[in-house]
C-alpha positions in Angstrom: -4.7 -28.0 14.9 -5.5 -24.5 15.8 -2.0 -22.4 15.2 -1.5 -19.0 16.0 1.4 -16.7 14.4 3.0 -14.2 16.6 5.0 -11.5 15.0 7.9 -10.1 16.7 7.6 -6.3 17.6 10.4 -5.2 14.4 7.9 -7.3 12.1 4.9 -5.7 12.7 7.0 -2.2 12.4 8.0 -3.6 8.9 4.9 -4.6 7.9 3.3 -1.0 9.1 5.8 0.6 6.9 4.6 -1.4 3.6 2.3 0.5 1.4 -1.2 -0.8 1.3 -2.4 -2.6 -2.3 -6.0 -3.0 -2.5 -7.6 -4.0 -5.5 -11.1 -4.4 -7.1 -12.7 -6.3 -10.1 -15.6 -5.3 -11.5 -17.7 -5.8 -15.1 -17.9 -2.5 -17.1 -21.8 -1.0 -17.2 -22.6 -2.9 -20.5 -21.1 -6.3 -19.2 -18.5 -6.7 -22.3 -15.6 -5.5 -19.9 -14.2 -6.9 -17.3 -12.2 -4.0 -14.8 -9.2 -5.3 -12.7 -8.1 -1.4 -10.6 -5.1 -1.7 -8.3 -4.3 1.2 -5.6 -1.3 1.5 -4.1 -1.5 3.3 -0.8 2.1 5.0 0.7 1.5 6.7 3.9 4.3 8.8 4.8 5.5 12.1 6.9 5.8 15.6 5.0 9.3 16.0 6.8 10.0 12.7 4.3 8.7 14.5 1.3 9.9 17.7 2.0 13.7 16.4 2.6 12.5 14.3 -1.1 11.6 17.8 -3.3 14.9 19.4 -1.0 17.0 16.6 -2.9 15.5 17.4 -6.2 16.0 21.2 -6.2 19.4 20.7 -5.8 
């Protein structure tokens, strides 16, 4: 049973508008720690921010 998704074209243009989460977990340099770090990654044009901080000055 070897199934393959196949996401429609407006999907895939979803999806590439979804920030990007990575995150890490490590142990802290003396081992008592543990560090769970979360980034989240927003990729978008300076026309969008600059119409954002427009907005705001108003």
């Amino acid at each position: 049973m070897d199934e393959t998704l196949e996401l429609s074209e407006s999907k895939i243009k979803q999806l590439q508008k979804m920030p990007i989460i990575e995150t890490t977990i490590s142990r802290s340099k003396d081992g008592k720690y543990v560090i769970h770090a979360t980034r989240i990654i927003d990729i978008k044009p300076v026309d969008y921010w600059e119409k954002v901080l427009a907005k705001s000055d108003a």
